[in-house]
N, C-alpha and C positions, 0 to 999 in steps of 0.2 A: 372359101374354105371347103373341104371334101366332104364328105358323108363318111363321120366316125364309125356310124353304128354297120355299113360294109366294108368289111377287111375279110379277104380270106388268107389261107395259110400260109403264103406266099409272102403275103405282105406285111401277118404277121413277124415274120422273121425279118424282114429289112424291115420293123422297125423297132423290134427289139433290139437288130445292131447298132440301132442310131443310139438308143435309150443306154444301152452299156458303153456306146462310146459318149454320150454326152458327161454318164455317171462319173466318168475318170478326170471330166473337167475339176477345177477347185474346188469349186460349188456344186456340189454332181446333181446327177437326175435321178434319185433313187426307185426301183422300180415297186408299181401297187398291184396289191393282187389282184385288185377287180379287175384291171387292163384302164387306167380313166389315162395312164402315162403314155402309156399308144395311142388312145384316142385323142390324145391334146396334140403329140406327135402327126396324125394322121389328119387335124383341121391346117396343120399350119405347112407340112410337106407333101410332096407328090409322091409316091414312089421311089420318084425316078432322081429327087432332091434328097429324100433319103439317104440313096445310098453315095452320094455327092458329101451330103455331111459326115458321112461315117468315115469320110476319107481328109476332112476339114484338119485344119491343125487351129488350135487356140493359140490366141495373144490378147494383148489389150491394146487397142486403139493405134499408138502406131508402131506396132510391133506388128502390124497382118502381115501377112504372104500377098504378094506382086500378082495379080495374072498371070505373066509371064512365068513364074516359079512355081504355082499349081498348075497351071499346065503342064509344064515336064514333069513332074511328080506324078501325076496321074495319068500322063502315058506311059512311065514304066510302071505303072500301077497296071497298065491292060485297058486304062479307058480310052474309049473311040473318037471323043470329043476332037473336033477343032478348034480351034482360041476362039474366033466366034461362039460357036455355042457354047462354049464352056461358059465364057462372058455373060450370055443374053441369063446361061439358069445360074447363072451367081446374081447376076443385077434384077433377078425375079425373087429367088432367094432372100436377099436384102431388103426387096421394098416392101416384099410381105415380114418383115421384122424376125425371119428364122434363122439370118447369122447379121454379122456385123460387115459394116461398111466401113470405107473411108477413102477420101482420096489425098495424096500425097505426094507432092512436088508433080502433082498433075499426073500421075499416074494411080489407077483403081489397085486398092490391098482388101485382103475379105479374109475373113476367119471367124469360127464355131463362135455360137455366143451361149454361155449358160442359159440355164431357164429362168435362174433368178441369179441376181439382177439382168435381163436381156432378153429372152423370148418373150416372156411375160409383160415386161412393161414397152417389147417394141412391137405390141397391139394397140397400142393407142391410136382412138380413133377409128377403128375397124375392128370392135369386140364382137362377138356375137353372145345371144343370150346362151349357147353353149357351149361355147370355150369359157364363158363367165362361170360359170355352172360347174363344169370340169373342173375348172383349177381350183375353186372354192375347196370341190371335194378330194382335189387332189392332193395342198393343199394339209387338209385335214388329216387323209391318209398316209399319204407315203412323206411328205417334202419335208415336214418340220419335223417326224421324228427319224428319217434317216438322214437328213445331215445336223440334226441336233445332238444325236451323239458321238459325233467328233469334234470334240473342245478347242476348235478352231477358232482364228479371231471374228467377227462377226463384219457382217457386208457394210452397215451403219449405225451411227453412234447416237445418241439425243445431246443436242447441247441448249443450253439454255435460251430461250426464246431473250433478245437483247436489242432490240431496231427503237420498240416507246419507252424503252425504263434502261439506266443507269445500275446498272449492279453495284456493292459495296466492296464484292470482294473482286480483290485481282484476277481475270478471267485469262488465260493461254490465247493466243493469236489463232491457234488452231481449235477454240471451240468461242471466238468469237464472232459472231454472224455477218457482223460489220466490215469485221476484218479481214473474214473468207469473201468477202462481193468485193472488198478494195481491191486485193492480192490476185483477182481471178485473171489468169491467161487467154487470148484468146476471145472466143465472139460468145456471148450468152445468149441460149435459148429459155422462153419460155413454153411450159408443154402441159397439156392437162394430165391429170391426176388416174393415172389407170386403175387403178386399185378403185377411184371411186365411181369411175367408169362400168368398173365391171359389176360392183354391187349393185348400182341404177341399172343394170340387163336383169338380173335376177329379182325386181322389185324392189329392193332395197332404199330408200332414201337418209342421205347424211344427215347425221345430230348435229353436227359440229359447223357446217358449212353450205351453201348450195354453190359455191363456188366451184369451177374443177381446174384453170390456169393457176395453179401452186406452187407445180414442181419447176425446177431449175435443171439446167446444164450447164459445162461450163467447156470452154475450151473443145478439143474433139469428140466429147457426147455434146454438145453445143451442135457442132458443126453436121453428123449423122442426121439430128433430130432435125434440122433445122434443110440441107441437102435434102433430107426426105419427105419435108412436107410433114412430117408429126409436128412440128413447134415452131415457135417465128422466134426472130432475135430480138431481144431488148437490150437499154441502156445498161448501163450499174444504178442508176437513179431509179430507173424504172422498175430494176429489181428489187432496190430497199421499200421503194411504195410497197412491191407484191406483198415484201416478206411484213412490213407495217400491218397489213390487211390479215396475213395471216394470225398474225401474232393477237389481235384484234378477237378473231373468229375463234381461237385458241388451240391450233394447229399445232402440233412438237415439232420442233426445226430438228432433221436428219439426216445433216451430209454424210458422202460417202466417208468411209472409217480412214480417211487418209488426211497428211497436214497439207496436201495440194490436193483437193479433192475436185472433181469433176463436178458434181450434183448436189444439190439440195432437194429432199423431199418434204414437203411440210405435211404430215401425216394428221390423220383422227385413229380413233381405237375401236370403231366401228365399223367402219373400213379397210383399212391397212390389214394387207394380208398378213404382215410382221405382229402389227400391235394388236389387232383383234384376239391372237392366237395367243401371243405372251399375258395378254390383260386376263387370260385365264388361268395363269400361273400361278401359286399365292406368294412365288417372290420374282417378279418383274426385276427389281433391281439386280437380281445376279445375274439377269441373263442381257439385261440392253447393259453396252458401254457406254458410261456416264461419268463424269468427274463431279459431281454436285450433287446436293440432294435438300431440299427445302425446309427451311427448322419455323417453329413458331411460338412468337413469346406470348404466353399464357396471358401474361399481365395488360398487354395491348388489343388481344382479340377482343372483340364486342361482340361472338357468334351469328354473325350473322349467314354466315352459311354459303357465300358465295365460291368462297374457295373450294367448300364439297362437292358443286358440282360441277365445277370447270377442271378439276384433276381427271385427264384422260385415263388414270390407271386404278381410278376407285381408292388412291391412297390414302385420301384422308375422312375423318367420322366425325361426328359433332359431339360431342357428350357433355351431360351438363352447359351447354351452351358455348364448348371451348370447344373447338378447332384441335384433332390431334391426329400427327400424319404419324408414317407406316414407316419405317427406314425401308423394310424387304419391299416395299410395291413404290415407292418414290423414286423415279426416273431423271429427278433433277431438270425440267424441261423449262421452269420457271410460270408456266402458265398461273397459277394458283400468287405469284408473286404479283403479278402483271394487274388485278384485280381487288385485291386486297388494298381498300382504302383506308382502316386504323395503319397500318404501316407493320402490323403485328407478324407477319412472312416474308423471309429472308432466306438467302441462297449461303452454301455451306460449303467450301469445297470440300471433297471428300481426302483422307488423309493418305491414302495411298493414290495418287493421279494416273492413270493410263496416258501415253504419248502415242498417237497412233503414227499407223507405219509413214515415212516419209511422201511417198504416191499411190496410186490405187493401184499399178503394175505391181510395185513392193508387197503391198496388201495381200496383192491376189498370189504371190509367188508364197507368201510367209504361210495363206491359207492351204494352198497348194502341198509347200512341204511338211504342216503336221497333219493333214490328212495322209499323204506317204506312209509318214511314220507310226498314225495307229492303226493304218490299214495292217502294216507288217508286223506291227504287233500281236494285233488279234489273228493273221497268218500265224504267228510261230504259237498263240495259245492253242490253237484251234488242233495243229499237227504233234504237239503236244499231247493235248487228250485225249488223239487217237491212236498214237505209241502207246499210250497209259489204259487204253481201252474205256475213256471215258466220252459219257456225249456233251 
């Protein structure tokens, strides 16, 4: 990776352009004022990749562009490139994890990959202690509150942890864990856990786990991960063991927000750049999508207290010796059920259910268009206030 800390003015700009084209992705790249979004930009591109990406088109998986079809695009763009080289700095590109890959009826597609879900977790295995560092702060600054205020659907959902316990109530196909590893298309990779990756570069050690082979893929994030050497393939067996162990460790199960999803993340809240950040919310629940949320009969608890501290979200308190959860911080993930030996916690659906979008293409296109539409919104307040002479 480059040396963040020299950029001069030149390069400043190509990678500002990268940074406002990446921001127009669904998921955009919102820019920080300190400059930590150039410098994370400038560990993971060349210059000369740079300005390669700023000319990238997004898709999902196999929706990329052909070689053969960025290449003509970017000779009437003015670039020099040969389909050789254009090839070697897209297949440099790809393996350092700065766009996506895929191959397809035997021919190479490549297209822009967000920073989240995609830049960021296609460092696996090759963190350094300051990109760990950076994105922390990045992160903090700019990512979670500029695209937190666009009321967009969200990247992943929690569903209840279900591989060692039987649930009571009727769980949806698409937030059953069992059912998403039966249904999965395609070759599964197993891959370690980059978020807890990056925390072990900055000293950090997990509460929840020392484990980091967690996360899943499924079908074409399967096949990238698994092509590139970040993950190896496993069975469906092999997978329900994983997710057994997680569920064990007390991990929140986290596919992607689609009923054909690609991925499973099994996350902690000490870690996860999602859940760390939300765990400091004082209502978690309005912000992760969840159809459940965990209730507890009075009359069965014995206090003993284990459920309080295996709740990843700090939901539930002890009082007078009874066990009493939080509806705003209860994320429905079932951990706190999974442990509870009086039998006193039970899972709830919630009365209004979310159906997520049908694929993660669907997802990302839905994400895509209400971002559009409050972008032009806060456009027409904005031109407004300046007709009216207001700031």
């Amino acid at each position: 990776m480059a040396d963040q800390n020299l950029m001069d003015e030149s390069e400043v700009g190509i990678y500002r352009q990268l940074q406002q084209h990446l921001d127009t992705l669904p998921v955009g790249y919102p820019p920080a004022e300190s400059g930590v979004d150039l410098r994370l930009l400038k560990q993971v591109f060349t210059p000369e990749e740079a300005k390669i990406a700023s000319n990238l088109k997004y898709a999902y998986f196999n929706d990329l562009e052909s070689l053969d079809s960025i290449q003509l695009r970017f000779k009437s763009l003015g670039f020099k490139y040969t389909e050789e080289q254009l090839e070697n700095h897209l297949d440099n590109m790809a393996q350092k994890g700065a766009i996506m890959t895929l191959k397809v009826d035997n021919q190479k597609t490549y297209g822009n990959a967000m920073f989240i879900i995609g830049i960021f977790e296609y460092q696996v295995n090759k963190l350094t202690k300051q990109f760990a560092e950076d994105t922390d702060q990045y992160f903090k600054e700019a990512f979670m509150m500029g695209t937190g205020k666009i009321p967009s659907p969200a990247q992943l959902r929690t569903i209840p942890v279900g591989i060692t316990i039987d649930h009571e109530v009727q769980i949806a196909s698409f937030d059953d864990v069992k059912k998403i590893i039966e249904n999965v298309e395609g070759p599964l990779g197993l891959i370690n856990c980059v978020c807890r990756q990056a925390k072990e570069e900055i000293g950090h050690t997990c509460k929840t786990t020392s484990r980091k082979e967690t996360c899943m893929g499924f079908g074409p994030m399967a096949q990238m991960y698994n092509d590139m050497g970040w993950g190896r393939e496993i069975s469906r067996e092999e997978a329900i063991e994983i997710l057994r162990k997680n569920e064990e460790d007390g991990l929140v199960i986290q596919p992607g927000n689609a009923q054909k999803t690609d991925f499973i993340c099994s996350c902690c809240s000490c870690c996860c750049e999602g859940l760390s950040n939300i765990k400091l919310l004082p209502n978690p629940a309005d912000v992760i999508p969840t159809n459940h949320y965990a209730e507890i009969d009075s009359d069965l608890c014995i206090g003993c207290g284990t459920c309080v501290d295996r709740c990843p979200m700090e939901a539930i308190t002890l009082d007078d010796d009874i066990s009493s959860i939080s509806r705003l911080r209860c994320i429905g993930c079932g951990n706190c059920i999974s442990v509870c030996d009086s039998g006193a916690l039970s899972l709830t659906k919630k009365e209004k259910q979310e159906v997520p979008a049908e694929t993660m293409t669907d997802l990302y296109h839905n994400i895509a268009t209400v971002k559009t539409e409050y972008l032009e919104r806060e456009q027409r307040k904005k031109e407004r206030r300046e007709k009216w002479g207001r700031t």
